[in-house]
Z-matrix of the N, CA and C atoms (Angstrom, degrees):
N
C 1 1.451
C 2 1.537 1 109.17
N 3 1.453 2 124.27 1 147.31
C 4 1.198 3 139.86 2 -155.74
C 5 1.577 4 99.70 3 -92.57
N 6 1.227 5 117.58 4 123.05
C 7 1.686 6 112.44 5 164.50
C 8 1.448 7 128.42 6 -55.06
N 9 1.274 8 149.15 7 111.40
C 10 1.225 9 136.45 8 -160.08
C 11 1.476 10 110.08 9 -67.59
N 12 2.108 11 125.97 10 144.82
C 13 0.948 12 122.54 11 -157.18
C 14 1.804 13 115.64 12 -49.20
N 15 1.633 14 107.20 13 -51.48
C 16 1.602 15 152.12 14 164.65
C 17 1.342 16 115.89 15 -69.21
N 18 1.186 17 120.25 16 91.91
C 19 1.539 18 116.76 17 159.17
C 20 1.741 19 110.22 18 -97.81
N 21 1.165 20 88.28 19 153.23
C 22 2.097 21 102.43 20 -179.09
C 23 1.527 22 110.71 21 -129.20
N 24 1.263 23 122.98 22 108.66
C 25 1.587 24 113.03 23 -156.20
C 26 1.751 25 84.04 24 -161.44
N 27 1.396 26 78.73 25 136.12
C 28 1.842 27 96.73 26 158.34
C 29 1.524 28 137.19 27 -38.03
N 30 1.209 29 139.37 28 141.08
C 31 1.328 30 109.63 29 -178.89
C 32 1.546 31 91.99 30 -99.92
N 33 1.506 32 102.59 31 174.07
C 34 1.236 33 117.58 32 -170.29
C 35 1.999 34 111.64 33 -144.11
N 36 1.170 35 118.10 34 163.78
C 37 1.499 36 122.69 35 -152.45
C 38 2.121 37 97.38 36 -69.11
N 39 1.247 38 92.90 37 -32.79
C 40 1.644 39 103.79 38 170.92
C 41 1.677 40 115.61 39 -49.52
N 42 1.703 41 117.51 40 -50.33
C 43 1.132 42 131.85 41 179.55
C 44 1.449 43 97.59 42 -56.74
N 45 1.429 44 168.82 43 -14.94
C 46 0.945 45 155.99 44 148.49
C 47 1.368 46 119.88 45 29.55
N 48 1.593 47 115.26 46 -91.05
C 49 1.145 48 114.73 47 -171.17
C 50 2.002 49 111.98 48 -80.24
N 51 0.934 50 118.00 49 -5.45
C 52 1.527 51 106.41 50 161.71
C 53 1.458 52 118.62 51 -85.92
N 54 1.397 53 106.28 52 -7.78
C 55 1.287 54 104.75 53 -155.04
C 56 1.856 55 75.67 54 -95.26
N 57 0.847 56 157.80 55 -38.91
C 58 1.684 57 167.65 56 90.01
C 59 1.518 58 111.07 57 40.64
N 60 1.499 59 82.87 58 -61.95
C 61 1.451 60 87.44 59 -179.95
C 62 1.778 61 119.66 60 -62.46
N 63 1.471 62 110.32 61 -67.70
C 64 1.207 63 132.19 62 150.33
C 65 1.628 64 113.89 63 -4.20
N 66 1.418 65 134.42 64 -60.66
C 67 1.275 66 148.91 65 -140.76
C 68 1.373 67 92.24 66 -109.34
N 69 1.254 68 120.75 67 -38.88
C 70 1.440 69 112.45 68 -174.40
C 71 1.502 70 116.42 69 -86.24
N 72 1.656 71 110.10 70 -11.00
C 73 1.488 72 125.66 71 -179.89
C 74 1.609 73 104.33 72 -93.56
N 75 1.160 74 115.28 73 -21.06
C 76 1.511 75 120.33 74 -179.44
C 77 1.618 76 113.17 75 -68.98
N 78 2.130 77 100.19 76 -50.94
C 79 0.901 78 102.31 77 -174.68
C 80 1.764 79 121.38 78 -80.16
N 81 1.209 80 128.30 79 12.95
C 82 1.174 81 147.88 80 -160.96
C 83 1.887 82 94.57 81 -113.92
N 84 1.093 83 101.12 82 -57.03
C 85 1.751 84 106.40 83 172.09
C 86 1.716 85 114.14 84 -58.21
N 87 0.814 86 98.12 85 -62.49
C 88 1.962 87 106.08 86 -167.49
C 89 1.358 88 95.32 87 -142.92
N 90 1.605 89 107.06 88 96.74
C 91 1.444 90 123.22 89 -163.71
C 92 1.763 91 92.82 90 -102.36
N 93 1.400 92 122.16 91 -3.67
C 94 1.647 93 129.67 92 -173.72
C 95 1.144 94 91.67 93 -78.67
N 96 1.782 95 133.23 94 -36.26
C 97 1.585 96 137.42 95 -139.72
C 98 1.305 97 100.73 96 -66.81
N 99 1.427 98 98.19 97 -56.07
C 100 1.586 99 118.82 98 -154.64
C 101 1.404 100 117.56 99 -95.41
N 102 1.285 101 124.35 100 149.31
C 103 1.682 102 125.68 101 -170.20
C 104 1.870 103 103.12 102 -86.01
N 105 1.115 104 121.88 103 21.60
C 106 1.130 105 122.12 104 -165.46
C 107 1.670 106 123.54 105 -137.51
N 108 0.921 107 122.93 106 126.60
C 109 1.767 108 109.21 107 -165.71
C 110 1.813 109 109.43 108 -92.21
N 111 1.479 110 114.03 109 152.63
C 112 1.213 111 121.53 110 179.66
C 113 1.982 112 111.25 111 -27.56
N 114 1.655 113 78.01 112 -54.55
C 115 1.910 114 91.37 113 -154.98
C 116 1.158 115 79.74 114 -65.47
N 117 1.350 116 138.39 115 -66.36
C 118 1.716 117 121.95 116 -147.02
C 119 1.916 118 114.28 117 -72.04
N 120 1.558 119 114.59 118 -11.46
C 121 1.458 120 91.94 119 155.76
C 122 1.588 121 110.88 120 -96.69
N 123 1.242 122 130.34 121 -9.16
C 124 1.069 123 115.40 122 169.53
C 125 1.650 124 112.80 123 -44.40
N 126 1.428 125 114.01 124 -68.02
C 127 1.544 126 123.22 125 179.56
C 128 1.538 127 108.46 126 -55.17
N 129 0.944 128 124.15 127 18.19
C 130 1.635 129 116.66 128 171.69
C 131 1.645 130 116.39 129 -81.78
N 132 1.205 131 141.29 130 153.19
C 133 1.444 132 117.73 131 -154.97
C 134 1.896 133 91.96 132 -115.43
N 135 0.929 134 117.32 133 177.70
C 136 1.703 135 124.86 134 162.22
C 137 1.054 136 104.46 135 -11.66
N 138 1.360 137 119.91 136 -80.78
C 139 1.578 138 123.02 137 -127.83
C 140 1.600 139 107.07 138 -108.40
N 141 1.559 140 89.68 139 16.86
C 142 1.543 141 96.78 140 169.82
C 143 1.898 142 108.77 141 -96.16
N 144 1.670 143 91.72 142 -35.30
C 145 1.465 144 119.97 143 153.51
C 146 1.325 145 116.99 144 -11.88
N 147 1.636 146 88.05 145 -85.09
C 148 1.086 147 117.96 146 -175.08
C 149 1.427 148 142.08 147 -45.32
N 150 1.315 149 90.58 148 -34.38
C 151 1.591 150 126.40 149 -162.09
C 152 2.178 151 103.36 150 -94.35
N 153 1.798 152 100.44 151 -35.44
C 154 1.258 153 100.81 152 -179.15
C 155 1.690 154 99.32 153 -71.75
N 156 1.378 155 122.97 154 -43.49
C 157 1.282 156 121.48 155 -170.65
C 158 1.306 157 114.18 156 -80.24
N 159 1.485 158 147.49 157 -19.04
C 160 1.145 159 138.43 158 97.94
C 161 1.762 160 128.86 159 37.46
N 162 1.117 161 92.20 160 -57.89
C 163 1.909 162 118.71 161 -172.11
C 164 1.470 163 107.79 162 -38.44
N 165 1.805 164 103.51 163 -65.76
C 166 1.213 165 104.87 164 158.90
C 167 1.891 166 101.32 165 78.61
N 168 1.480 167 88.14 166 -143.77
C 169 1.355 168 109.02 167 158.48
C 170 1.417 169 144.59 168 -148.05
N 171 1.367 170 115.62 169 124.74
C 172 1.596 171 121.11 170 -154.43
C 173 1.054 172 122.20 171 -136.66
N 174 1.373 173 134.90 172 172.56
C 175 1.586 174 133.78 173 -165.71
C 176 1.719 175 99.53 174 -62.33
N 177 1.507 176 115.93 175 -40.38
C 178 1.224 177 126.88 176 -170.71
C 179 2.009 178 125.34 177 -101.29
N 180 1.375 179 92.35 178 6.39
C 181 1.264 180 106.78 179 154.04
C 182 1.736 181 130.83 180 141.63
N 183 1.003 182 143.43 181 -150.33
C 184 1.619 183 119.95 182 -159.92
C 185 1.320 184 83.15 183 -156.17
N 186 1.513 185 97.12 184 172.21
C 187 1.521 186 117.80 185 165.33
C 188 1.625 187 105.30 186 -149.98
N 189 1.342 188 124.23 187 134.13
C 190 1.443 189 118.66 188 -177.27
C 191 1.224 190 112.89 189 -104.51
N 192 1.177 191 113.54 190 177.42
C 193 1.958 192 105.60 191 156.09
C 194 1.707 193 83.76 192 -143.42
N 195 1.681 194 96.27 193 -178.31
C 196 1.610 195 100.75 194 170.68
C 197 1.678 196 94.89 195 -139.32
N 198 0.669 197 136.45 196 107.58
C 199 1.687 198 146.18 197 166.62
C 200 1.528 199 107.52 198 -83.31
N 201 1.560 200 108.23 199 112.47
C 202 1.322 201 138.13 200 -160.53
C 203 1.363 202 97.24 201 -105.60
N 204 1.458 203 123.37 202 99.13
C 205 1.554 204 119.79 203 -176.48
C 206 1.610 205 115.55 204 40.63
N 207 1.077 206 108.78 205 44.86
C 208 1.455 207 105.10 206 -179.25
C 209 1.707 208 124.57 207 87.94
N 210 1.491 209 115.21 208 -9.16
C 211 1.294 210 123.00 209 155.12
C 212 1.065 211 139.83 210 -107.02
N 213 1.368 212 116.56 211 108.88
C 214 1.897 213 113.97 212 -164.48
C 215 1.651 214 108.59 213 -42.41
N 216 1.481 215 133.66 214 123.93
C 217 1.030 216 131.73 215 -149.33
C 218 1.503 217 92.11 216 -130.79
N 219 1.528 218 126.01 217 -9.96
C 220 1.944 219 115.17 218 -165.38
C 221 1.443 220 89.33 219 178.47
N 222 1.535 221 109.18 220 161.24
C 223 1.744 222 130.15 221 162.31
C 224 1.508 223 111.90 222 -140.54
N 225 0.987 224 114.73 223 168.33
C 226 1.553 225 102.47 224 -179.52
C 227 1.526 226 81.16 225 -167.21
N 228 1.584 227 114.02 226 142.70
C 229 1.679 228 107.08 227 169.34
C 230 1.515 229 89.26 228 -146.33
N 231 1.513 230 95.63 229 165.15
C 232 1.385 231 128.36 230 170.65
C 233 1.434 232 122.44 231 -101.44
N 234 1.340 233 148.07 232 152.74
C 235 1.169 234 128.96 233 139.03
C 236 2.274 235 120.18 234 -139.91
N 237 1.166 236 133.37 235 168.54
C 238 1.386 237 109.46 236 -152.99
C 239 1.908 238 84.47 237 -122.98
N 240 1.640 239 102.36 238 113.38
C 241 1.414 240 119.11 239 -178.41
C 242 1.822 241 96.97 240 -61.87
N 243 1.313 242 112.31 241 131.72
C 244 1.245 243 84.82 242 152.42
C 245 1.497 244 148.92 243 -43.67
N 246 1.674 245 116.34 244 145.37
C 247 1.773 246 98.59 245 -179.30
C 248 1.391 247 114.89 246 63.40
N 249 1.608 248 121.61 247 -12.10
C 250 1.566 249 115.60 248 -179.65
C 251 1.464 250 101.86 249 -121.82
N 252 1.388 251 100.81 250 155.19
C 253 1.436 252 103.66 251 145.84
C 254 1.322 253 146.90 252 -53.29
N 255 1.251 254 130.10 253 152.61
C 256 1.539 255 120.08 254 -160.17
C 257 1.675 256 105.17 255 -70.60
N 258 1.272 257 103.65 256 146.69
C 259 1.448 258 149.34 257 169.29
C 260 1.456 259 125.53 258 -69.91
N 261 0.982 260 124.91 259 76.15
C 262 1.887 261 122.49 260 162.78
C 263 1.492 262 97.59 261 -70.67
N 264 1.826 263 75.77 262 137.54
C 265 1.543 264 103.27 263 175.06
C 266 1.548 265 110.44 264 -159.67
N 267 1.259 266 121.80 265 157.80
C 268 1.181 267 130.81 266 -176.58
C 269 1.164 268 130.41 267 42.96
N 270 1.567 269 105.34 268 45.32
C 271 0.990 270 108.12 269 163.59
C 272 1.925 271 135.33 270 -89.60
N 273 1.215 272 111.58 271 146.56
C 274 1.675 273 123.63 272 -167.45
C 275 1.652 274 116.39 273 -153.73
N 276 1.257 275 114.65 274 143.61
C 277 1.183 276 127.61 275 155.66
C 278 0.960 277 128.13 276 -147.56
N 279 1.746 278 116.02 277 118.29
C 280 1.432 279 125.61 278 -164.34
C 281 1.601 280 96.33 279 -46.99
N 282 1.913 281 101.80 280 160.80
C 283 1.555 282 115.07 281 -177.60
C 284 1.453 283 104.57 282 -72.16
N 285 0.847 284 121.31 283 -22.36
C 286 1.804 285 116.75 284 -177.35
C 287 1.814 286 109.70 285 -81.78
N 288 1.348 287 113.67 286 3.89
C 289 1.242 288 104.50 287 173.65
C 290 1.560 289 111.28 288 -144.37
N 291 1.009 290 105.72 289 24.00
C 292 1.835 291 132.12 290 168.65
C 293 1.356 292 112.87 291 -58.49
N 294 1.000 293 151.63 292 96.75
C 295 1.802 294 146.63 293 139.86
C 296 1.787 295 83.22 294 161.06
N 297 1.872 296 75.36 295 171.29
C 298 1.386 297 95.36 296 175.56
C 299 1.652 298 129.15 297 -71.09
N 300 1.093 299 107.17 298 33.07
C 301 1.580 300 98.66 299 -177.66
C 302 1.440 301 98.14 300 -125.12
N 303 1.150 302 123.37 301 -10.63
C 304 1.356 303 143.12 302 136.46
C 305 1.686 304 128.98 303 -43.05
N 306 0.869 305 108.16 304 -64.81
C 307 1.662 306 121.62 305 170.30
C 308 1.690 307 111.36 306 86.06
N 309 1.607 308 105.43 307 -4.68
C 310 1.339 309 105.72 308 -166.01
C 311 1.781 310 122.60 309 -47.77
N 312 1.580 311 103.92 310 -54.40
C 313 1.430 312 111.64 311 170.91
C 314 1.233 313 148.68 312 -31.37
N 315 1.744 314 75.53 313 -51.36
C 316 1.787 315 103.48 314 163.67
C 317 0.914 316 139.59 315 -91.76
N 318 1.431 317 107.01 316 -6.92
C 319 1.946 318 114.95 317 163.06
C 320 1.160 319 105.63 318 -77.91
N 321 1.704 320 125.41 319 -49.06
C 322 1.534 321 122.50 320 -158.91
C 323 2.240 322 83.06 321 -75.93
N 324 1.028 323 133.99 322 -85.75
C 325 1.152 324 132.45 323 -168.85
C 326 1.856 325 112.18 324 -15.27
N 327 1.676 326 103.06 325 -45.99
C 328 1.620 327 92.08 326 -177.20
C 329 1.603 328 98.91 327 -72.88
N 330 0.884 329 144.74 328 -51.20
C 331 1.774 330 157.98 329 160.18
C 332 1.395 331 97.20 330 -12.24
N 333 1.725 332 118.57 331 -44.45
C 334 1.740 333 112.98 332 -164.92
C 335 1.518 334 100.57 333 -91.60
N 336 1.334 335 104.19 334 -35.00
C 337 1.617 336 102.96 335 175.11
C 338 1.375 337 124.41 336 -71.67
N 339 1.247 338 118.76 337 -17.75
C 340 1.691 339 130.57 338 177.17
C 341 1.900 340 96.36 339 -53.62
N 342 1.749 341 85.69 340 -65.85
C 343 1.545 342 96.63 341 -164.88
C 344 1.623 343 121.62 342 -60.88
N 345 1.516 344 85.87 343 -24.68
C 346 2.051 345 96.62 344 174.78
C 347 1.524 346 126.76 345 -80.43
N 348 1.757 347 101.08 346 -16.36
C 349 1.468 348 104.31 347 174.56
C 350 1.584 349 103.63 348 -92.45
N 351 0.610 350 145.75 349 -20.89
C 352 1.765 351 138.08 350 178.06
C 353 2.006 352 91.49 351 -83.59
N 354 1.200 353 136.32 352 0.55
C 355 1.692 354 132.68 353 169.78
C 356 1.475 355 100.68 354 -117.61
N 357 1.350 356 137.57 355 -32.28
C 358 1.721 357 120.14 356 174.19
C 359 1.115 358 101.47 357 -155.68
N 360 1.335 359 96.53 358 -160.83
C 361 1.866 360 104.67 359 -168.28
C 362 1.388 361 104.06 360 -117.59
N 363 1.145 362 128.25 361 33.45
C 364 1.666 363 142.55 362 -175.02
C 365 1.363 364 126.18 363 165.51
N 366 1.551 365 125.46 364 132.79
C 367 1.260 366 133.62 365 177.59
C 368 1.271 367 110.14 366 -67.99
N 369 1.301 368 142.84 367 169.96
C 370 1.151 369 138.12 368 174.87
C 371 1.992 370 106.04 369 -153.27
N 372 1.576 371 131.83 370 125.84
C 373 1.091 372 122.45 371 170.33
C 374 1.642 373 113.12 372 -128.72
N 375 0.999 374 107.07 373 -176.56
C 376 1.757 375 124.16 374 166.57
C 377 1.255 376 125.30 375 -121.32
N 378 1.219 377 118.78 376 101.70
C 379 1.235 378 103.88 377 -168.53
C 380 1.609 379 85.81 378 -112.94
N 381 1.863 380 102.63 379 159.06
C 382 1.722 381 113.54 380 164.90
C 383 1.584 382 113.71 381 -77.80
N 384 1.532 383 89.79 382 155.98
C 385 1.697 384 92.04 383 -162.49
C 386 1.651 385 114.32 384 -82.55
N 387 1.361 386 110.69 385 6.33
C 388 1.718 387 123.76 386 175.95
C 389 1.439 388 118.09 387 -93.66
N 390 1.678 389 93.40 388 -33.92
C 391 1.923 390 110.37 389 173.27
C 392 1.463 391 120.25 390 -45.41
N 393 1.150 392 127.81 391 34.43
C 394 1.633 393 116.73 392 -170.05
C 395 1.646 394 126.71 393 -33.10
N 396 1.289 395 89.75 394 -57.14
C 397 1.580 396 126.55 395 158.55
C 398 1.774 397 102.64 396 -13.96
N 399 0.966 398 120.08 397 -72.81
C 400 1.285 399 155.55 398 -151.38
C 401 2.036 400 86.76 399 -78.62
N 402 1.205 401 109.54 400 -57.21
C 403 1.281 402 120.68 401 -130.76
C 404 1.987 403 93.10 402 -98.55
N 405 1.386 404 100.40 403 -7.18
C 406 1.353 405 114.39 404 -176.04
C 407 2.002 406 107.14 405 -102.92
N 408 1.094 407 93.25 406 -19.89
C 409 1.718 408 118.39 407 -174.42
C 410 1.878 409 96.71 408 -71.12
N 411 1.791 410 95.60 409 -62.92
C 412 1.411 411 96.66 410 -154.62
C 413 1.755 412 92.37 411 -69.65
N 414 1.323 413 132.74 412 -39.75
C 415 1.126 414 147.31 413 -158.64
C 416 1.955 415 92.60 414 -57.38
N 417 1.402 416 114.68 415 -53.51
C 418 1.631 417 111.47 416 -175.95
C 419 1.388 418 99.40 417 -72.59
N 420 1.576 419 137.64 418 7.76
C 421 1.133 420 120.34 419 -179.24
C 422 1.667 421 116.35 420 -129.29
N 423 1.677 422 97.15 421 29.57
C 424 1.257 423 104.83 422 162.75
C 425 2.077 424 118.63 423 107.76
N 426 1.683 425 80.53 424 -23.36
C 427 1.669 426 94.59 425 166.27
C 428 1.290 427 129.41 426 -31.22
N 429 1.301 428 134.71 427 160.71
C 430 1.890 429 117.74 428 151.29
C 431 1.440 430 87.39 429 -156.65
N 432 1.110 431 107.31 430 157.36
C 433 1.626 432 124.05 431 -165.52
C 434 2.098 433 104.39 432 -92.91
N 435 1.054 434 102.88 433 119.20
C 436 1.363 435 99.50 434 -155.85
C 437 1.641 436 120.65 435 -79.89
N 438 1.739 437 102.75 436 -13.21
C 439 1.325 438 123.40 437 164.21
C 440 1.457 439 105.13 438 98.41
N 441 1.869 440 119.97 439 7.57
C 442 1.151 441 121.79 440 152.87
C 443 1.957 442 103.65 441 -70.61
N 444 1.511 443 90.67 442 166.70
C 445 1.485 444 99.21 443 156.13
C 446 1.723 445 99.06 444 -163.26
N 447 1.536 446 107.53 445 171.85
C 448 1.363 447 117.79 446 -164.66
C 449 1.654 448 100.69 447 -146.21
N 450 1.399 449 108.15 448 133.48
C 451 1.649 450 94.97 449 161.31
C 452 0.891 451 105.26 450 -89.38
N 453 1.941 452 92.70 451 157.10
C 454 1.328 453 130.96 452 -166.17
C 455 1.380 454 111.16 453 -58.23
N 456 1.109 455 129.09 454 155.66
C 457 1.459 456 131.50 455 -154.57
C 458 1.714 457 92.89 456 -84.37
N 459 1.634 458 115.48 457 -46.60
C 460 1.708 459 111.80 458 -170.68
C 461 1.517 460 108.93 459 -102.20
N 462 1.502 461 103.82 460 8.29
C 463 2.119 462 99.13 461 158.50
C 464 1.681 463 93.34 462 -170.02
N 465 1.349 464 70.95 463 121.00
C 466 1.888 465 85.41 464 170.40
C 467 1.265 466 127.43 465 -60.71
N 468 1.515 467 114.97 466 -28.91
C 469 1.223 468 139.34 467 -172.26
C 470 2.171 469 101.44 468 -66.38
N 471 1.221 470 107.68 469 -11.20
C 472 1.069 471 119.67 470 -159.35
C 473 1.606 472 110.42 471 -125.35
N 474 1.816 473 130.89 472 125.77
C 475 0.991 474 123.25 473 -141.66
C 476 2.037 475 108.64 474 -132.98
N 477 1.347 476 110.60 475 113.69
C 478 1.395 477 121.12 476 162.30
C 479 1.441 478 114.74 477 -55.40
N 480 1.508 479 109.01 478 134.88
C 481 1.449 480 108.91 479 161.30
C 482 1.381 481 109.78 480 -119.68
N 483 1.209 482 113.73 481 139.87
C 484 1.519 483 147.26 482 -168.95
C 485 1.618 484 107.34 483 -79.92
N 486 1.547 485 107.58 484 100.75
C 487 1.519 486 103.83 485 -176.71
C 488 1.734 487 103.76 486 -113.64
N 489 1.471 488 114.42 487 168.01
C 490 1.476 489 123.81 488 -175.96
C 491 0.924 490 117.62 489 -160.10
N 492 1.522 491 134.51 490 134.10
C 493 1.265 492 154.45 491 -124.02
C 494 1.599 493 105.52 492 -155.66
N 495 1.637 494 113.96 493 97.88
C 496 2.119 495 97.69 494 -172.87
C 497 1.389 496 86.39 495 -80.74
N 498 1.701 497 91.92 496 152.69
C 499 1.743 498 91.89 497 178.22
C 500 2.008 499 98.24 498 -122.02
């Protein structure tokens, strides 16, 4: 039997160093996305590694990957704020597996929404207000910008918008 092109699967404490790899290639690509800077996950040690890939999947939230014929190609995770509805976060997909002929986005995204509709009645994300990219993606997938915003976690001066998705 044939391996399917797209797999969508949990990560697990083993995934470690892709999951490493992955995060440090994300943050090098679209360093606006993420609340976190190159250098400071670089210096993160193993078992912090370890511990993010770990995540997996749990009452309180998931982490995906999408393995593209055998090359981790995207992640996308969830997690459930207290008192709120669930949380997308970290989501990415390397440039070599970007568009729809790919499917990556939209496998790991239906995968985050499976697990977020059995925890609330709507997704909820942050996206940065320069990300268009990003902000044109969630928008064809049902998003609407809720008219919150938040500063950015590494300059205040700089502003998240608050999108939501009923599921």
């Amino acid at each position: 039997m044939l391996e399917p092109a797209l797999i969508i699967r949990p990560t697990t404490d083993t995934d470690w160093r892709e999951v490493r790899a992955l995060r440090l290639e994300m943050l090098q690509d679209t360093p606006e996305a993420f609340g976190e800077t190159f250098a400071a996950a670089s210096a993160h040690p193993e078992s912090e590694w370890r511990m993010r890939a770990a995540r997996g999947m749990s009452a309180t939230g998931a982490s995906l990957v999408a393995i593209y014929q055998g090359e981790w190609a995207g992640t996308m995770g969830v997690f459930l704020p207290e008192d709120e509805d669930p949380m997308l976060v970290g989501v990415y997909v390397t440039p070599r597996f970007r568009g729809p002929q790919f499917g990556v986005a939209d496998a790991l995204l239906a995968g985050i929404e499976h697990w977020a509709s059995t925890r609330g009645s709507s997704l909820t994300l942050h996206v940065h207000e320069v990300n268009a990219r990003a902000q044109a993606y969630y928008r064809k997938r049902g998003f609407r910008v809720t008219g919150r915003t938040f500063p950015y976690a590494l300059n205040a001066r700089e502003r998240e918008l608050e999108m939501q998705k009923p599921l």
